[in-house]
N, C-alpha and C positions, 0 to 999 in steps of 0.2 A: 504494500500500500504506500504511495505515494506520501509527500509530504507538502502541505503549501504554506504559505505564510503571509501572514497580515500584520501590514503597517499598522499602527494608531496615531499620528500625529498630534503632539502635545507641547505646551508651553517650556523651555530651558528652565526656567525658574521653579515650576514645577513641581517636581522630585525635594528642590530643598527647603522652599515653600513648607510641605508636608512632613520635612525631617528625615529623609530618605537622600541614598543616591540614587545615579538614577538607574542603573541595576536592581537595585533593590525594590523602586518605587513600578519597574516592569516585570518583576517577577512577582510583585504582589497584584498588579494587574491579571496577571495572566490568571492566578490564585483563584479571583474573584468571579471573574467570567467563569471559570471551569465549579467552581462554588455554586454561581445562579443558575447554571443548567443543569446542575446536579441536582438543588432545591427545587427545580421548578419540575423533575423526574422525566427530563432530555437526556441525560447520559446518566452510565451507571458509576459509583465510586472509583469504580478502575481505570473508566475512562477518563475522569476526571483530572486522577492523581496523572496520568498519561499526560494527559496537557496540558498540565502544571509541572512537568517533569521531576515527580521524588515520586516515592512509592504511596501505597493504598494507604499503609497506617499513618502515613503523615498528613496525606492529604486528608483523614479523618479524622486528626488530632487537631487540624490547624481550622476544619470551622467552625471549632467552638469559641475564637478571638472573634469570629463574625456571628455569631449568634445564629448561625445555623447547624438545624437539627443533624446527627449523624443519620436518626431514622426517619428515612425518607418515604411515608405513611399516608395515602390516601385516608380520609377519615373511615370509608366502608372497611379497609385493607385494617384499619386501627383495631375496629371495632369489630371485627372479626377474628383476628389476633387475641384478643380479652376473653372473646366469647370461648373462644380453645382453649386457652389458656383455664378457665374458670370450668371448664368441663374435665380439663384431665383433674385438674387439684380435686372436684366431685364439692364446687361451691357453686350457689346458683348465681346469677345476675342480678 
């Protein structure tokens, strides 16, 4: 599989503007976008961490600085989860 690549054109000042370099202020770029497609359940954790280039466990460690959830839960998906969940344990709803 091929590979492409996307400019984002942004301010010089930027990066220290925010307290970053600007390495830093693109790799957390890339973080974020690969974070909101994950949240929004467009790709999956692995992909994610892929295009954010570290691994699965980091890329799972690191949305909790953004306040997104690791479990990534349609409410049906939630609530159906509970409902097993409360059926093996033999407690009702």
């Amino acid at each position: 599989m091929g590979t492409r690549i996307l400019e984002i054109p942004y301010p010089e000042d930027l990066p220290k503007t925010l307290g970053a370099t600007p390495e830093e202020f693109e790799r957390e770029l890339r973080f974020l976008v690969a974070a909101k497609l994950y949240e929004m359940g467009r790709i999956s954790s692995g992909r994610a961490a892929e295009l954010t280039g570290i691994n699965r466990v980091e890329f799972l460690e690191g949305l909790g600085r953004y306040r997104i959830s690791v479990l990534n839960y349609s409410l049906e998906e939630l609530e159906r989860e509970i409902s097993e969940a409360r059926a093996r344990t033999g407690k009702a709803s």
